[in-house]
N, C-alpha and C positions, 0 to 999 in steps of 0.2 A: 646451714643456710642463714639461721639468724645473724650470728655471727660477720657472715660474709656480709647481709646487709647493712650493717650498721658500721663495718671496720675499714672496707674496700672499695674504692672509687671506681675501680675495673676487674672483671676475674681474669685473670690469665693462668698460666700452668707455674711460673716462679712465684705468687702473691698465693695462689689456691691451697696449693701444699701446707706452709708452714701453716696457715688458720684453721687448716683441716687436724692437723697433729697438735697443734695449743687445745683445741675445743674436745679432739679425744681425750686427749691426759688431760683436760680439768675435770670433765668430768666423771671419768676414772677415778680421777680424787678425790672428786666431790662425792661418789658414791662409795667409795673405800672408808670413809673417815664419817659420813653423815645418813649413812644407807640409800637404798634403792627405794626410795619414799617417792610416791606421788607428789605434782607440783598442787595437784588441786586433794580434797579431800571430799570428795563427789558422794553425795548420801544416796541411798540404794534408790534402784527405782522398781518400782510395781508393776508384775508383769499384769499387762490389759488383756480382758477377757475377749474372746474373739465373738463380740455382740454386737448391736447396733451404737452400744456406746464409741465401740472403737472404729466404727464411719467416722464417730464426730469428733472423735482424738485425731484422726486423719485430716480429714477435714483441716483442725484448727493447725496444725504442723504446717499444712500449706499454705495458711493464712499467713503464720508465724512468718515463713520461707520468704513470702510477697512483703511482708512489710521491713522483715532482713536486708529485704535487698534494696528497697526506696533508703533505708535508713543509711547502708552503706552507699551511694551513688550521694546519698548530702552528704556524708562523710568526706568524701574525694571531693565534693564541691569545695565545700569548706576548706580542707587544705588547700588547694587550689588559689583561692579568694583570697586567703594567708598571703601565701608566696608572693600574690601578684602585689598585695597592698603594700609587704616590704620590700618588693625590688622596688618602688618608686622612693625608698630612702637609698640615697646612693654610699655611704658610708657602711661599710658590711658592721664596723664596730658600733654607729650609734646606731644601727637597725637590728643586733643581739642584744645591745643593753637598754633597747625598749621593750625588746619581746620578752626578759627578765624579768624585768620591772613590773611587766604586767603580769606575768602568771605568778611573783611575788603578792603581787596584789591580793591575786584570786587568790591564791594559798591560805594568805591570813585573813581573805573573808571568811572561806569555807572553817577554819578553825575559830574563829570569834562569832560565826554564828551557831554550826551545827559540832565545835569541839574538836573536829579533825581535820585533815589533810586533803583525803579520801584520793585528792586525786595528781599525788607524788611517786615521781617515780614509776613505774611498769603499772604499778595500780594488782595487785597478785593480792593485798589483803584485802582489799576494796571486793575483788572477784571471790576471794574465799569468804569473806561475810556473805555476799549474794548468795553464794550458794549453801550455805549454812542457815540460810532465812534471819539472819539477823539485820537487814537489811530489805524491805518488803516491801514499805508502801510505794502509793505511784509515785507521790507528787518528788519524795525523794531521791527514786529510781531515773526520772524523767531529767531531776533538778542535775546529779548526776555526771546522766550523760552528756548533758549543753555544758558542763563544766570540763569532762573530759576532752571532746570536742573541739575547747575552745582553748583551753590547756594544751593539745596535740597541735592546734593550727599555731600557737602563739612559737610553740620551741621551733618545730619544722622551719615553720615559714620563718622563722627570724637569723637561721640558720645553725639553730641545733642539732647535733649529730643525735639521729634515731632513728627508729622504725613505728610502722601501722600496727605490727604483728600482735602487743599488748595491751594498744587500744580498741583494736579487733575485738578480743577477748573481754576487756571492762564494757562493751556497749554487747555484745551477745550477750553475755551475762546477765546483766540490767534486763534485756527483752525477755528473756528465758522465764524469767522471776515474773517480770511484770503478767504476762499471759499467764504462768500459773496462778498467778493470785486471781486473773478475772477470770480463768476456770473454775475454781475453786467460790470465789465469790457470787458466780453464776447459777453452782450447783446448790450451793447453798439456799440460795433465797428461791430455787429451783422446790426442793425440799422442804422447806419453809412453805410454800402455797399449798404444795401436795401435802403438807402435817393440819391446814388450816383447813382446805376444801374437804367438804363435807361429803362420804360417798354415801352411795346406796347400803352397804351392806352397815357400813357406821351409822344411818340411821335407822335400822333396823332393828342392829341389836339396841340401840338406846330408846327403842320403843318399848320392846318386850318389857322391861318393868313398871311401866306405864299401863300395860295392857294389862299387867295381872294383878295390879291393884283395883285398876277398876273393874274388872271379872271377881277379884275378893268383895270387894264392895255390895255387887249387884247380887254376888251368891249368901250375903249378910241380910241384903233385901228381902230375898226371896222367902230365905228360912222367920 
């Protein structure tokens, strides 16, 4: 189906066939000569305890869900806004060789500032850094996605042959990260107040040595 997206202007039963049999036997090949490897390399995940913690793992999933879904609906704005700004160049050639021009731009910003690319091509290292945590903070995560974004509207809309399917993937990615980090950083300083806050039974026992000095004391008096 990828394939068909990105190669096919219409599906019919003569065009359907042949991309269906190239995409088998590549990747027949692909698997024969480089193994049946995963595209992503997904670190384990931790089975939740069925507590009240896991209401609020729930909970946040469908937090997660609701802001997925605002962020894709700007996603399709954005290409959208793309498309329309380059149909008013009427030259399809000088209207690719400004949307080049510009995501050239972008490219050698994102490498003259932060060293890399990040956002060439399908974006599949970019998604396997996120998901390995080498890639973590917000403001990077955030910075990112408005790169990707703007990257995906620039090719589309200027009339670059592609698909959403990969930039789908590099912006879930990025979200997935971002919300574990402010679970995690949540829990943390969660933790943090509860190591600080003084209970009942902690000042108790940090009495009792207080108590028996001055009971030594007073039994010093006595005698």
């Amino acid at each position: 189906m990828f394939a068909i997206e990105l190669m096919m202007p219409e599906v019919s039963v003569e065009t359907f066939l042949p991309v269906a049999i190239a995409t088998g036997t590549a990747t027949f090949v692909g698997r024969w000569f480089f193994g049946d490897a995963p595209a992503f390399l997904v670190p384990p995940i931790q089975v939740i305890a069925a507590d009240a913690n896991a209401l609020l793992v729930l909970a946040l999933f469908a937090l997660l869900g609701a802001l997925s879904g605002v962020a894709a609906a700007g996603f399709i704005r954005g290409l959208h806004l793309a498309e329309d700004l380059f149909d008013r160049i009427k030259s399809r050639y000088l209207r690719h060789m400004l949307g080049m021009l510009a995501l050239g731009a972008l490219m050698y910003l994102l490498l003259r500032t932060l060293g890399q690319y990040f956002v060439d091509g399908v974006g599949y290292a970019t998604v396997q850094a996120v998901l390995a945590g080498q890639i973590s903070t917000f403001w990077l995560l955030g910075l990112l996605a408005v790169c990707k974004l703007l990257a995906t509207s620039l090719s589309l809309g200027s009339g670059s042959s592609g698909g959403i399917f990969s930039p789908s993937l590099f912006h879930g990615g990025g979200r997935a990260r971002s919300s574990r980090r402010a679970t995690r950083e949540r829990r943390g300083r969660r933790d943090h107040q509860r190591a600080r806050r003084p209970s009942v039974r902690r000042v108790m026992f940090a009495a009792i040595p207080d108590c028996r000095e001055r009971l030594f004391r007073l039994a010093l008096k006595i005698v």
